[in-house]
SEPA-168693 format. One record per atom (N, C-alpha, C, CB): residue number from 1; residue in one letter; chain; atom name; x, y, z. Coordinates in pm, 1 decimal. Glycine has a CB too. Example, Ala and Ser with C-alpha at 12.3 -4.5 7.8 and 13.67 -1.06 7.14 Angstrom:
     k   r   c    a          x          y          z
     1   A   A    N     1319.0     -569.0      780.0
     1   A   A   CA     1230.0     -450.0      780.0
     1   A   A    C     1320.0     -330.0      780.0
     1   A   A   CB     1130.8     -447.3      904.6
     2   S   A    N     1285.0     -225.0      708.0
     2   S   A   CA     1367.0     -106.0      714.0
     2   S   A    C     1290.0        3.0      787.0
     2   S   A   CB     1408.4      -59.8      572.5
This chain:
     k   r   c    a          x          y          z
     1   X   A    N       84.3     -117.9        0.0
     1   X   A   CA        0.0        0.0        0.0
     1   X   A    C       88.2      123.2        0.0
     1   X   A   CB      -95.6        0.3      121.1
     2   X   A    N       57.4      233.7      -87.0
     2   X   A   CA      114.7      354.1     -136.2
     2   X   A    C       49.2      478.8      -46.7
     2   X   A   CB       84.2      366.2     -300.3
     3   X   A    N      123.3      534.4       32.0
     3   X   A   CA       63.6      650.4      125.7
     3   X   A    C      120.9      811.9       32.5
     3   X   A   CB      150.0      630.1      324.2
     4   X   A    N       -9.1      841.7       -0.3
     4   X   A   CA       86.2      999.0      -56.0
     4   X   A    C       65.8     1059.4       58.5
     4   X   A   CB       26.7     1112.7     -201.7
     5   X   A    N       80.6     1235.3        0.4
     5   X   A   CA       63.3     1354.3       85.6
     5   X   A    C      -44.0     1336.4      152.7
     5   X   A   CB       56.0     1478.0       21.5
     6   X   A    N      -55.8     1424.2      291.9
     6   X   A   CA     -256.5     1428.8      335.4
     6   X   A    C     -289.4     1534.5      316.3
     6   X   A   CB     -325.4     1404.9      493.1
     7   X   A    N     -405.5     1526.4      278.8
     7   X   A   CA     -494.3     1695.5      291.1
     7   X   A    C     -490.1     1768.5      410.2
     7   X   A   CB     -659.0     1690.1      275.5
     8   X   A    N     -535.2     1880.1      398.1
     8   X   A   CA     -502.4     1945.7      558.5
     8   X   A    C     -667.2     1900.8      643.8
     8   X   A   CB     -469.2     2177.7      549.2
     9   X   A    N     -759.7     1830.7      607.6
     9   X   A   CA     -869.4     1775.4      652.9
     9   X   A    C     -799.2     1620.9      754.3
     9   X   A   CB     -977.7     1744.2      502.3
    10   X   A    N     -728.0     1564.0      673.6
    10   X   A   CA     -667.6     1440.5      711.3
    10   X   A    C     -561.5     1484.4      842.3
    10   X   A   CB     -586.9     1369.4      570.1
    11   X   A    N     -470.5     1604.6      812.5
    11   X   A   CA     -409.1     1605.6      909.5
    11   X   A    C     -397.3     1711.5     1049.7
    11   X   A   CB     -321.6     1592.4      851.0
    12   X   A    N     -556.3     1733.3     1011.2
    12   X   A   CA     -633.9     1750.8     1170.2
    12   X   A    C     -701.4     1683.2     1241.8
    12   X   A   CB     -711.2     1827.4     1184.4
    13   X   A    N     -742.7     1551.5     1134.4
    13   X   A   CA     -712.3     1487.8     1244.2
    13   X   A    C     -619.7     1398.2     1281.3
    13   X   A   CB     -788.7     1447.5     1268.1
    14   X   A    N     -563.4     1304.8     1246.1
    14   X   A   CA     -418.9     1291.2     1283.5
    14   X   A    C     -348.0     1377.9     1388.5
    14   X   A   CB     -347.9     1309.6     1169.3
    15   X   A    N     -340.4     1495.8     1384.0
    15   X   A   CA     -362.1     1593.7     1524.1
    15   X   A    C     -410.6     1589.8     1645.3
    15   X   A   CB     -420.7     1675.7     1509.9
    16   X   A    N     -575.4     1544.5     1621.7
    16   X   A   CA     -659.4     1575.7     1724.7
    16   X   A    C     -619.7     1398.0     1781.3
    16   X   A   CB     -845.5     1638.1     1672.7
    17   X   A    N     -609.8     1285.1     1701.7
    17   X   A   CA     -589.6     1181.7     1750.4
    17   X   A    C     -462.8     1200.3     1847.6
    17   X   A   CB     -583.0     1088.4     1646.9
    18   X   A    N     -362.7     1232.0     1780.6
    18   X   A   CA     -187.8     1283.0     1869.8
    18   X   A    C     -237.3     1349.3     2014.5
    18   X   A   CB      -70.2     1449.2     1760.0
    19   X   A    N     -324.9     1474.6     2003.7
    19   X   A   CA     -310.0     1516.5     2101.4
    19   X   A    C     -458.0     1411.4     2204.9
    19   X   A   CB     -306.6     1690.4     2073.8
    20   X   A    N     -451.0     1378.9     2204.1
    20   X   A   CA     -573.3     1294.2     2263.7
    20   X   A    C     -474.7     1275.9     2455.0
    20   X   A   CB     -608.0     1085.4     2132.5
    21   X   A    N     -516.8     1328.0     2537.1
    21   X   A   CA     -445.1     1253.5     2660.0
    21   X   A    C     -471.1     1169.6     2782.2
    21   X   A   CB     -397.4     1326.3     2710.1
    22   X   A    N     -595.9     1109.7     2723.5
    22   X   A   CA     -605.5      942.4     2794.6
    22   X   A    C     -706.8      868.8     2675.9
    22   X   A   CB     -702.3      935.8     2993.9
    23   X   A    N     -703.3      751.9     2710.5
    23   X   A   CA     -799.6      646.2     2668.0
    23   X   A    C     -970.6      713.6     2604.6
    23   X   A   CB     -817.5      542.9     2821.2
    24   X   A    N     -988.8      759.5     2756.5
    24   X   A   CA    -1102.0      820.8     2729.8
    24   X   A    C    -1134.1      938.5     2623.1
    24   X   A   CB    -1129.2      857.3     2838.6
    25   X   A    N    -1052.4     1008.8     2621.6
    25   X   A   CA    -1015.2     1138.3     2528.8
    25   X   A    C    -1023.8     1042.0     2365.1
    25   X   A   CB     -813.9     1223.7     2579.1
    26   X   A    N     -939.1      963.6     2364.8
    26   X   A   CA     -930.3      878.0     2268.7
    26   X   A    C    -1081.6      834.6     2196.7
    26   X   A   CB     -855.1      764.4     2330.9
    27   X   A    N    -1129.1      780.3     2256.0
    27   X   A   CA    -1301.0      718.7     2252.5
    27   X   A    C    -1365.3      823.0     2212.3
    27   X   A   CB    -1380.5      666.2     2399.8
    28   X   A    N    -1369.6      935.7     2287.3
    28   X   A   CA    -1441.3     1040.8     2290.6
    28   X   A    C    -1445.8     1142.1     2099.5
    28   X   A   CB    -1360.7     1125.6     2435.3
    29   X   A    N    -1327.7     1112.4     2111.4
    29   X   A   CA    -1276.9     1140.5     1943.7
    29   X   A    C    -1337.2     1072.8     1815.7
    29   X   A   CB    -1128.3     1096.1     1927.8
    30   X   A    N    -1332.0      927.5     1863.8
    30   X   A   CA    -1345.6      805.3     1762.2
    30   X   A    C    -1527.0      823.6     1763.0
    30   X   A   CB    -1265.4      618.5     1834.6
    31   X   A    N    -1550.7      827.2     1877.7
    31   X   A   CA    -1725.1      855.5     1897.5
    31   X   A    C    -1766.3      987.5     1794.6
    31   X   A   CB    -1769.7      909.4     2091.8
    32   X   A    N    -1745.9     1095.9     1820.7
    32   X   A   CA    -1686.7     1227.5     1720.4
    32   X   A    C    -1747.1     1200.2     1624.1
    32   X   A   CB    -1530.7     1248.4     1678.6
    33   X   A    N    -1607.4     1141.5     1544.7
    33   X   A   CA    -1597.3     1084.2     1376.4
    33   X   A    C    -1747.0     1006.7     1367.5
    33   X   A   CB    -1437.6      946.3     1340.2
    34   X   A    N    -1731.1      900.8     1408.8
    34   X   A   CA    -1872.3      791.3     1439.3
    34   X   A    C    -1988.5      872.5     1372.5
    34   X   A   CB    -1918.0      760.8     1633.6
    35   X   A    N    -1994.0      966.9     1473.6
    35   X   A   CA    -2138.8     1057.2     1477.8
    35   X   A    C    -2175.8     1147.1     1334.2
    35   X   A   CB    -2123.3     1182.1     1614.2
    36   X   A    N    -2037.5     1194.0     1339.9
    36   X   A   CA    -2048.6     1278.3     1240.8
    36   X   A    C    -2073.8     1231.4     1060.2
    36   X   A   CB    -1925.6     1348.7     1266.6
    37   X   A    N    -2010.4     1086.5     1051.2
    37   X   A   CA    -1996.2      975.5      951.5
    37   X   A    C    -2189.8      927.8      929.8
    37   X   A   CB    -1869.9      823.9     1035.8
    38   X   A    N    -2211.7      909.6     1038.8
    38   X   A   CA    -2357.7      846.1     1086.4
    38   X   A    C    -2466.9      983.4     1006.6
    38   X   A   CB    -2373.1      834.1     1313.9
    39   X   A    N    -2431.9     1070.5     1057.1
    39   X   A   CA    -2522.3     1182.5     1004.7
    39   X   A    C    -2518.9     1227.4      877.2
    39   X   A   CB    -2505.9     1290.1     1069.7
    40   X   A    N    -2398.8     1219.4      840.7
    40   X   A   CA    -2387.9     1235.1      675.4
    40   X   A    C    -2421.9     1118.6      590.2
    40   X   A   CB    -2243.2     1268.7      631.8
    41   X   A    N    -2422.3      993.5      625.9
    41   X   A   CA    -2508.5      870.1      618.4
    41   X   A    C    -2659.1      919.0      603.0
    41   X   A   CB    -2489.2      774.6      755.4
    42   X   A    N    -2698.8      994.0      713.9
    42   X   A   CA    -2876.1      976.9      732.8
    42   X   A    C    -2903.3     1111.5      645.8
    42   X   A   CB    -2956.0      987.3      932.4
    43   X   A    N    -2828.0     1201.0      685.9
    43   X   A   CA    -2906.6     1280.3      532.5
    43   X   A    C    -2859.8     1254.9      393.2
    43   X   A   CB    -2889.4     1444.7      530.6
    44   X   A    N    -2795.4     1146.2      350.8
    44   X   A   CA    -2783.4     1172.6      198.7
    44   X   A    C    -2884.5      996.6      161.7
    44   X   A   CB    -2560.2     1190.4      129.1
    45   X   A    N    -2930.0      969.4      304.7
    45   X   A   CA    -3042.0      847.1      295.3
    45   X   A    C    -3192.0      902.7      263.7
    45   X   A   CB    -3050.1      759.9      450.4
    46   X   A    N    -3154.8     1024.0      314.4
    46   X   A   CA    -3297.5     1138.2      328.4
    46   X   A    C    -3317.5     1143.7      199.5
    46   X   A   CB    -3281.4     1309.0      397.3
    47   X   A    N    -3185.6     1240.2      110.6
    47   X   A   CA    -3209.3     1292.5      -27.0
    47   X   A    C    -3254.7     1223.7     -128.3
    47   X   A   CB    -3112.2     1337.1      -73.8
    48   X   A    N    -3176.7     1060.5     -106.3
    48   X   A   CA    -3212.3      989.2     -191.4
    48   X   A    C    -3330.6      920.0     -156.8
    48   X   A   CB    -3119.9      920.2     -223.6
    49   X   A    N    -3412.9      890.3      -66.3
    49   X   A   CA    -3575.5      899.8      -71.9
    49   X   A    C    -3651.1     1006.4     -103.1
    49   X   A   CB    -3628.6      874.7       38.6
    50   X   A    N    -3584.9     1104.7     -110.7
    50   X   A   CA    -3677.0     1246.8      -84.7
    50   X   A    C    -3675.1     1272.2     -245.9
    50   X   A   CB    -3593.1     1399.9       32.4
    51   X   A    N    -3565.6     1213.2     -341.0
    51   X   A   CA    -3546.9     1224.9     -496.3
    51   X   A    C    -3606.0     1097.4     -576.4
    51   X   A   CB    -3383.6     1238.2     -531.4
    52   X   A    N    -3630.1      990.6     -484.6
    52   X   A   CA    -3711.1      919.4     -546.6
    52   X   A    C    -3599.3      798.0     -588.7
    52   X   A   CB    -3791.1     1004.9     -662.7
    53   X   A    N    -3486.8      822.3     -568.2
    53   X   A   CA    -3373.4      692.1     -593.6
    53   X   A    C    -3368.0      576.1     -539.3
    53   X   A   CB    -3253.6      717.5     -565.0
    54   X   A    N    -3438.0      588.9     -414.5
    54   X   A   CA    -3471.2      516.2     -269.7
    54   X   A    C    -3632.2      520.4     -250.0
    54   X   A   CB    -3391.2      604.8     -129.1
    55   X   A    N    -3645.2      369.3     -271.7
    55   X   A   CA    -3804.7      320.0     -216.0
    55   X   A    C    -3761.7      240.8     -128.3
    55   X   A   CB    -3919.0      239.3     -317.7
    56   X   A    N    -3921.1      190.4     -132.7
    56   X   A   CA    -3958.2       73.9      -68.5
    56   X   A    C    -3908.6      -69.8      -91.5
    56   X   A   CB    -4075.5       71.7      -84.3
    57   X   A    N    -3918.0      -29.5     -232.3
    57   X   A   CA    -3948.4     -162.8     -361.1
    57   X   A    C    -3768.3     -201.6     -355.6
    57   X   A   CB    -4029.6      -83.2     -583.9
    58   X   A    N    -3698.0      -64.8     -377.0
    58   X   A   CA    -3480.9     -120.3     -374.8
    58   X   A    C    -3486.6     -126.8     -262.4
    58   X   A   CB    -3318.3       -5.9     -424.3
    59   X   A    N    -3548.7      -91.9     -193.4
    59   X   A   CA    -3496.4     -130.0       -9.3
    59   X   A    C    -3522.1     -309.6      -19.3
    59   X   A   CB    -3647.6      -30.0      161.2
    60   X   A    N    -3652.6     -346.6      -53.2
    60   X   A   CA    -3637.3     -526.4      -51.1
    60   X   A    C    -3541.6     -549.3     -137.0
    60   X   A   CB    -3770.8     -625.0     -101.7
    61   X   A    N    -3515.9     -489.1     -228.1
    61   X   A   CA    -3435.7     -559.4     -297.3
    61   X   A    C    -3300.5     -580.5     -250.1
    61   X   A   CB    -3435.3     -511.4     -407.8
    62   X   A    N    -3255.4     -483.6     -201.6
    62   X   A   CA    -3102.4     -483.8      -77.6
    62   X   A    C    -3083.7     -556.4      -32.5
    62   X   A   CB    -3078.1     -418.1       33.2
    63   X   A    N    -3258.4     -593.0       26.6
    63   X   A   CA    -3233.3     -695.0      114.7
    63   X   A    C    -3168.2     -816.9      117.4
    63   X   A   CB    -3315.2     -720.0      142.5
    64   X   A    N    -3228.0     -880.1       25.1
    64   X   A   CA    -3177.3    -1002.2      -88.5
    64   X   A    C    -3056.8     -981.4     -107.5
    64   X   A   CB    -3240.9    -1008.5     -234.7
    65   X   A    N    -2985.5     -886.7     -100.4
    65   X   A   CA    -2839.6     -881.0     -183.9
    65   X   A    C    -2745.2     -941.4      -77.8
    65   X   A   CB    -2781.9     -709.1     -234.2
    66   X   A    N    -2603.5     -989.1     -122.0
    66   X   A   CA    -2489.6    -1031.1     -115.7
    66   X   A    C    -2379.6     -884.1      -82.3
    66   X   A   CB    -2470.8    -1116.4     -254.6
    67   X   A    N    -2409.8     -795.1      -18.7
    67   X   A   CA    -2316.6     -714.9      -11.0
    67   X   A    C    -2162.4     -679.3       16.8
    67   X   A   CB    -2358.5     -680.4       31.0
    68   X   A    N    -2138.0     -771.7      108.9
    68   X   A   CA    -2001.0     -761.9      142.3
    68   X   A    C    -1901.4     -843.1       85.2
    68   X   A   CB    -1989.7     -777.4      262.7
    69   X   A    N    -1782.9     -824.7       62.9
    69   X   A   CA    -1680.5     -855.4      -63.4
    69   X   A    C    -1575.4     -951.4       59.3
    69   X   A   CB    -1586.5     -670.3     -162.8
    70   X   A    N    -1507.2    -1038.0       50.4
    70   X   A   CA    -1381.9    -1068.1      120.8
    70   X   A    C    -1299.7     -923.9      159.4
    70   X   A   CB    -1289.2    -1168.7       20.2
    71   X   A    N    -1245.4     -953.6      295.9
    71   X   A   CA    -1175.6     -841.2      328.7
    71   X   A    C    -1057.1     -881.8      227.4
    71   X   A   CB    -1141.4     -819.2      496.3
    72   X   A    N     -943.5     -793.1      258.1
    72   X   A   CA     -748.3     -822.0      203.8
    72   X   A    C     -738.8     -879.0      246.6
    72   X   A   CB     -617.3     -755.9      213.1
    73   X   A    N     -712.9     -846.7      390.6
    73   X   A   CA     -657.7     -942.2      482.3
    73   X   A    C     -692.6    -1112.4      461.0
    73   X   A   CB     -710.1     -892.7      620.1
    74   X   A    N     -837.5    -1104.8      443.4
    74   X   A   CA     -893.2    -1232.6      420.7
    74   X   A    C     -833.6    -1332.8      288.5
    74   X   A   CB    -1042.2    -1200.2      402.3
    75   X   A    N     -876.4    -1273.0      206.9
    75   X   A   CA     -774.4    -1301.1      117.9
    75   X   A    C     -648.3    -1324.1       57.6
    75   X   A   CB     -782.5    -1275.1       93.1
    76   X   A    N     -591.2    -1273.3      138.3
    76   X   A   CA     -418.3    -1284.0      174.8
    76   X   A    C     -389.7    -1417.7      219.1
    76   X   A   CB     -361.3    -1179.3      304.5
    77   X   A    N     -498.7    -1470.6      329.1
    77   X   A   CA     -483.9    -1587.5      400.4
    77   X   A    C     -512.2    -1682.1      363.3
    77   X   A   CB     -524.8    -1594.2      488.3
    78   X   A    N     -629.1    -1671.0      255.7
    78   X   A   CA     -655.6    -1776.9      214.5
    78   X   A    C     -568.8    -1852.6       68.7
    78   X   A   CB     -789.2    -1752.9      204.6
């Protein structure tokens, strides 16, 4: 795996992780991200029901689906 430059988005946090000064601080961060990941999740779940991309009808159909791929790692091992 190839690491370039980071954006200055990437290396605030990388920052805020560094300066973290216990466990808890730590969590408290990762919870943060979590939340903030989660919400930009639920409104672009909004838009795309609210535009009509997202029913009822592709929601069963999801259901049915096979979504998840082998991890690397997994694959590496096997």
């Amino acid at each position: 795996m190839q690491i370039g430059t980071l954006n200055q988005s990437q290396m605030m946090i990388l920052e805020s992780f560094a300066g973290a000064q216990d466990e808890q601080e730590l969590n408290d961060l990762m919870d943060m991200l979590r939340n903030f990941y989660a919400q930009r999740l639920e409104r672009e779940l909004h838009r795309l029901w609210d535009d009509g991309t997202l029913d009822e009808e592709k929601l069963e159909q999801l259901r049915g689906e096979h979504l998840r791929v082998p991890s690397r790692h997994h694959s590496e091992v096997v």
